[in-house]
C-alpha positions, 0 to 999 in steps of 0.5 A: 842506305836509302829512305826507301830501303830503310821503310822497307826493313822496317815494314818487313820487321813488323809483317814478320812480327806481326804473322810469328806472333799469329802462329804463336797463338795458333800453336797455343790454342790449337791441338796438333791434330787440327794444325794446317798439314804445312806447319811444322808440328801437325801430327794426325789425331793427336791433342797435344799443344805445342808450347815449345813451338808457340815459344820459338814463334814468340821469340822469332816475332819479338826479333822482328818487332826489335829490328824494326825497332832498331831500324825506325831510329835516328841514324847516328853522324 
């Protein structure tokens, strides 16, 4: 693998880390009501938080962040 292709893994890890840790907290602090239409979860009127929505995000964040993890190391001979 390249050099270039492996600092591209890496950058795309983080950015999905980086915008899934965000919608995490946006589903832990936001009722459904005032989520943007396009997210999964917006319900009109509605108070509810989603946690289970806010804990999937999480997860899918800390697998980005671990790939690129895995990806920064030392590539083994």
């Amino acid at each position: 693998m390249t050099r270039h292709m492996k600092k591209l893994q890496i950058v795309i890890g983080v950015l999905v880390g980086i915008v899934c840790l965000g919608f995490a907290v946006l589903y832990w602090t936001t009722p459904a009501g005032s989520l943007p239409a396009w997210l999964p979860g917006f319900a009109p009127g509605s108070a509810a938080v989603h946690i289970k929505h806010g804990i999937a995000a999480l997860v899918v964040a800390l697998a980005g962040f671990i790939f690129a993890w895995f990806s920064s190391g030392k590539k083994k001979a």
